[in-house]
C-alpha positions in Angstrom: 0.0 0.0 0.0 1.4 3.3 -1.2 2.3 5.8 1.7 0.5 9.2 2.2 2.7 12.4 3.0 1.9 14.5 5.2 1.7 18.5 3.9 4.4 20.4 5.8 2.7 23.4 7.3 5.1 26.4 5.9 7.1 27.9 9.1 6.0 31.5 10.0 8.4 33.6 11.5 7.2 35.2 15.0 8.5 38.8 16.1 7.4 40.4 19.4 6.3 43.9 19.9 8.6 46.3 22.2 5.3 48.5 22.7 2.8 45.9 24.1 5.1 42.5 24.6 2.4 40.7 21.6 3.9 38.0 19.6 2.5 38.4 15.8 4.3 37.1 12.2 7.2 39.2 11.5 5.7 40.2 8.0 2.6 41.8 9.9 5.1 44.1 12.1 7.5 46.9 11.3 10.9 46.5 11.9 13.0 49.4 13.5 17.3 49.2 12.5 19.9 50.9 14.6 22.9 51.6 12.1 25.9 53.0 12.2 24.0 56.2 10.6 21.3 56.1 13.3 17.7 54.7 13.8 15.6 54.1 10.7 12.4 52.4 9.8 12.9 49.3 8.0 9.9 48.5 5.3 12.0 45.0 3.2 13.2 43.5 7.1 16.8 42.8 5.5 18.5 46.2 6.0 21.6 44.8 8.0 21.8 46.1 11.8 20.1 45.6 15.7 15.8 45.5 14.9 13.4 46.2 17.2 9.5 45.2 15.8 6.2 47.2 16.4 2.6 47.1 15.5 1.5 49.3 13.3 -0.5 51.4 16.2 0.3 54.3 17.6 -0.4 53.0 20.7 2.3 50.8 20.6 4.9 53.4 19.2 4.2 55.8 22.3 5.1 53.0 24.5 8.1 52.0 22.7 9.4 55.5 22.2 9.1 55.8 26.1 12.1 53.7 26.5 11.2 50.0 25.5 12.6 50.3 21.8 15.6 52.1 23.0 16.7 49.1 25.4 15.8 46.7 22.6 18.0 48.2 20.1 20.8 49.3 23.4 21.0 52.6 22.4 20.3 56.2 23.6 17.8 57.6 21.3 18.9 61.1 19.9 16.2 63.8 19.7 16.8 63.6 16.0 15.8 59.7 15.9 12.9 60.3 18.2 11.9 63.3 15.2 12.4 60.0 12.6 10.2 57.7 14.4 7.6 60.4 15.3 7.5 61.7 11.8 6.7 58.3 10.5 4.1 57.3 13.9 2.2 60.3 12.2 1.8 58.3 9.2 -0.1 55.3 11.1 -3.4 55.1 11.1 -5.2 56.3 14.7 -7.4 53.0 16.1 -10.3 53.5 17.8 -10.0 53.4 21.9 -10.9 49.9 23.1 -12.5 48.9 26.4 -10.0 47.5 28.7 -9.9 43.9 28.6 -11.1 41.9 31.7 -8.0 40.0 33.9 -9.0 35.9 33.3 -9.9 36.0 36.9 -12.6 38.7 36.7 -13.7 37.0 33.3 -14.2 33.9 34.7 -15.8 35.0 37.4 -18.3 37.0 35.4 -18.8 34.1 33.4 -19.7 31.8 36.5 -22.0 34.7 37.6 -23.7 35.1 34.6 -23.8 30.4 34.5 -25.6 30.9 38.0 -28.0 33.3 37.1 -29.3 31.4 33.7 -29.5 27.9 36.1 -32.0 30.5 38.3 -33.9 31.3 35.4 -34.5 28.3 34.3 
C-alpha cells in the first residue's frame, strides 16, 4: 500500500512587539534598525543592523518611544531619531479606543455569575 505524505505546514516567523510584549508574524510588524547612521524604519526586514518590531499602532509606538525600543535596540535615542520615528508614527493610522480587557480571573468570574443566574432562570 502506497504511503501518504503529510503536507508540511510552511514555518511563519514570529517577532514580538517592544510596545505591548504581543507575539505576531514578522511580515505583519514593522521593523525598527539601529545603524551605524542612526535609527531608521525598516519596510524590506533585511537592512543589516540591531531591529526592534512594532505594530503598526500608535499605541504601541508611544510606548516603545518611552524607552522600551531604546533598550531593545541598546541605544540612547537622539532627539533627531525620536523626530524620525515620530514623523513616520504620524503616518499610522489612529485605532479607535478599546475597552480595557477583563483580567481571566474577573472573566471567569463574570462568566460563573452570569452560568448561576441562567441555572436560576431556568
Amino acid at each position: 500500500m502506497a504511503k501518504k505524505t503529510a503536507k508540511r505546514v510552511k514555518h511563519v516567523p514570529q517577532r514580538t512587539c517592544v510596545g505591548c510584549r504581543q507575539t505576531l508574524a514578522k511580515r505583519s510588524m514593522i521593523r525598527i534598525v539601529r545603524t551605524p547612521a542612526g535609527l531608521q524604519v525598516d519596510p524590506t526586514g533585511k537592512v543589516p543592523g540591531r531591529g526592534a518590531y512594532l505594530h503598526d499602532q500608535r499605541s504601541c509606538w508611544e510606548s516603545g518611544l518611552k524607552g522600551a525600543l531604546a533598550h531593545a535596540l541598546k541605544v540612547e535615542l537622539t532627539e533627531k531619531d525620536r523626530e524620525t520615528l515620530r514623523a513616520f508614527m504620524a503616518t499610522l493610522p489612529v485605532e479607535p479606543a478599546l475597552p480595557q480587557a477583563q483580567s481571566n480571573g474577573t472573566q471567569a468570574a463574570t462568566i460563573q455569575r452570569e452560568e448561576n443566574e441562567l441555572g436560576k432562570a431556568l
